[in-house]
N, C-alpha and C positions, 0 to 999 in steps of 0.2 A: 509790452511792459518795459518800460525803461531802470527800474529800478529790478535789476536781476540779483539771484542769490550771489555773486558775485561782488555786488556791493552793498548787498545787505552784511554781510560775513566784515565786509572793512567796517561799514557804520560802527559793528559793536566794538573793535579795536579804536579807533581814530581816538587822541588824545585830545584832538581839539579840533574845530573847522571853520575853517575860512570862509565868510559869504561877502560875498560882492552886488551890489547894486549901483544902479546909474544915475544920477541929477538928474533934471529937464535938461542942463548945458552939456548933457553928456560925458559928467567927470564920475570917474570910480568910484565907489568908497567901500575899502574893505575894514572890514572887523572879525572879531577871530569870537568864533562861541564856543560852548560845551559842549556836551553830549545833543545830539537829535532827543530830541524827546519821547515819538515815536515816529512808525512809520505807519500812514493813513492811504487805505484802500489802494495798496502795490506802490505809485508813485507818489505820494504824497507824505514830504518828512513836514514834524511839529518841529519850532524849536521854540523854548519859553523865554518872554521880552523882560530885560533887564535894562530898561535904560532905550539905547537903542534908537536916539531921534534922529537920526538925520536916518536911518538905514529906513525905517518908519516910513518917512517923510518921501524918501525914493521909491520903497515900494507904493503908497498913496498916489505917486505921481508918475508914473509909468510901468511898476510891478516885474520889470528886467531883472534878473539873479542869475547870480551863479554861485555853486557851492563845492568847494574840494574836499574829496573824501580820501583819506591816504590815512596809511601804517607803514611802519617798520617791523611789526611783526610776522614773525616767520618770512623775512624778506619784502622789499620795498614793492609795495603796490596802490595802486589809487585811479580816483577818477574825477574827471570835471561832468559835474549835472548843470545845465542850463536849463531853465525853465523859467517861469511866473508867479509870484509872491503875495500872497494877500493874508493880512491881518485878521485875526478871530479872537475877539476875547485880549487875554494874554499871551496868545502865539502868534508866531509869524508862519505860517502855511506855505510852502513852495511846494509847486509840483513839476517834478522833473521832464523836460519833453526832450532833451538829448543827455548821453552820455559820452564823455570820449576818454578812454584811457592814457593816464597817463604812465605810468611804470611798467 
């Protein structure tokens, strides 16, 4: 299990999260979202689409993400999830296949 109570405990602090995906040409694009929506079967976070085309568009065409989860509360701590992204409905579905901490 990659997503541990450890970062389950940030999820519910985190003000906001940064997700990143890759072009075909290999360029970044991040965009900062809300809250997770939930978290599905241990690793797997929801987050609900507002918009959202190019991030869309990157996961349809390679499905590469990464997602930073971080708080200031009760002191600086956070993590980068790496994983795989695919669209459902109205959400964007990642599921985490690394963690690495950052704070």
């Amino acid at each position: 299990m990659v997503i541990v109570d450890d970062i389950k405990e940030i999820i519910s602090k985190a003000p906001f999260i940064p997700i990143t995906t890759v072009s075909t040409y290999g360029e970044p694009h991040m965009i900062v979202v809300g809250k997770v929506a939930e978290v599905r079967d241990g690793d797997i976070l929801a987050f609900g689409i507002y918009k959202m085309t190019i991030t869309q568009q990157n996961i349809k065409d390679n499905a590469k993400m990464q997602v930073i989860i971080s708080t200031t509360e009760g002191g600086p701590k956070g993590f980068r999830l790496e994983g795989k992204a695919f669209i459902e409905d109205k959400l964007v579905l990642f599921k985490a296949e690394k963690a690495e901490k950052l704070l």
